[in-house]
C-alpha positions as CSV (number, residue, x, y, z in Angstrom):
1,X,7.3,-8.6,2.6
2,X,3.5,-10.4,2.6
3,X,4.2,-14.2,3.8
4,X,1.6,-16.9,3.4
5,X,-1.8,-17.1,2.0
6,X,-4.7,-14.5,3.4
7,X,-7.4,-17.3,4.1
8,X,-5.5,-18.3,7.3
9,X,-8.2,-18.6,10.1
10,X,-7.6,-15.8,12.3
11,X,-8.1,-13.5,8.5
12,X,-11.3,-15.1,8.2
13,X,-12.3,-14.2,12.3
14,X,-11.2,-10.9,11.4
15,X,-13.3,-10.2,8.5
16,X,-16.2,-12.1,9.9
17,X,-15.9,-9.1,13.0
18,X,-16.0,-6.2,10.3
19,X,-19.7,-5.8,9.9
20,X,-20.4,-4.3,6.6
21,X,-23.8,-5.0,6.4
22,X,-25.4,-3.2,9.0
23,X,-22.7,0.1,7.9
24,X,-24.4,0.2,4.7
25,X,-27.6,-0.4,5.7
26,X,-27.6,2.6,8.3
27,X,-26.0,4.8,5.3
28,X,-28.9,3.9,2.9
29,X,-31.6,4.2,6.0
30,X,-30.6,7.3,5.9
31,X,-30.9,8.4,2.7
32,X,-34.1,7.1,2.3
33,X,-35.6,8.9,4.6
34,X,-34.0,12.3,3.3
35,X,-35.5,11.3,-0.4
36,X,-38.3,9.0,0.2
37,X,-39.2,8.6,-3.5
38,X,-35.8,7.5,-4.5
39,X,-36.8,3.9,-6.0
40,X,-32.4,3.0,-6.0
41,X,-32.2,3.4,-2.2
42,X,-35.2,1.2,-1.8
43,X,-33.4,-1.4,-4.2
44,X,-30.4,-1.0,-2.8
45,X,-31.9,-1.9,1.0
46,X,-33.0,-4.9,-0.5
47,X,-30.1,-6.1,-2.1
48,X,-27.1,-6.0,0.3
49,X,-24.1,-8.2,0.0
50,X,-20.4,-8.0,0.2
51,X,-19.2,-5.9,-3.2
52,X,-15.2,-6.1,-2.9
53,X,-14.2,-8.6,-5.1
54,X,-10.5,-9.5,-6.6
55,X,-9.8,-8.2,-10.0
56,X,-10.4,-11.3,-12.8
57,X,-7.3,-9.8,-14.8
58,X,-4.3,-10.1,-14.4
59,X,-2.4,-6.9,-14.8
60,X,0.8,-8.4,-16.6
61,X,0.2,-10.5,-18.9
62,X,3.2,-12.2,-21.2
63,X,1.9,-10.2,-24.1
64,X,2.1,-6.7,-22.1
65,X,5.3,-7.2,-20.1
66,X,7.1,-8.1,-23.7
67,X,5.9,-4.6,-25.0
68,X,6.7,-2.9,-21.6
69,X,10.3,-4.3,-22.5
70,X,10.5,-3.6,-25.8
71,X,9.5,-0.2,-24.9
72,X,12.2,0.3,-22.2
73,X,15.1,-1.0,-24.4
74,X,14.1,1.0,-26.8
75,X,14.1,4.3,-24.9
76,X,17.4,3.5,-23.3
77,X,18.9,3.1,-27.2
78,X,17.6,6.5,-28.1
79,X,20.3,9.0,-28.1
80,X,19.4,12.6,-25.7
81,X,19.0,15.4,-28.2
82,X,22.0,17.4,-27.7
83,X,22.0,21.3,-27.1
84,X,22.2,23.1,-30.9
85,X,25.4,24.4,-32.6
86,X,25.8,28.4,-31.8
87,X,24.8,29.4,-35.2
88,X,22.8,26.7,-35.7
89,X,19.7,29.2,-36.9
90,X,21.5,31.0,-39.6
91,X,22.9,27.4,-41.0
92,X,19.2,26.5,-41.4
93,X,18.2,29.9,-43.1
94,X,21.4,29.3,-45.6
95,X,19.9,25.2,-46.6
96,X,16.3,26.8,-46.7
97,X,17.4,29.6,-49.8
């Protein structure tokens, strides 16, 4: 189980030691110089920054967990289908003349 908040100070050493930057620009380096006419590359060199960010939603709202429940009671009150009478056929060919 996750304990505590993930800004503690040795999180923060730890991602400061991770260095994304120069990853990325190695990666894009080197497709630029495979296709030196690509115009994104050359964009992307110029604008590098940190692109992981938390998600702005969250993923259970009130409104969604009510239908989640609604949905699950009302699945577990639906009776299984049971297996078919033996001659179950011929009594729908007799109702159907």
């Amino acid at each position: 189980m996750a304990k505590g908040k993930s800004s503690r100070k040795s999180n923060q050493e730890h991602y400061k030691q991770y260095d994304y930057e120069k990853n990325r620009r190695a990666r894009l380096e080197k497709i630029a110089k495979a296709q030196p006419n690509n115009q994104q590359v050359q964009a992307a060199l110029k604008n590098i920054h940190y692109r992981r960010k938390a998600p702005k939603l969250r993923a259970w709202t009130p409104a969604k967990k009510e239908l989640a429940e609604m949905n699950a009671l009302a699945a577990r009150d639906i009776p299984l289908q049971t297996q078919p009478k033996l001659g179950y056929a011929e009594e729908l060919k007799a109702a159907m003349q």
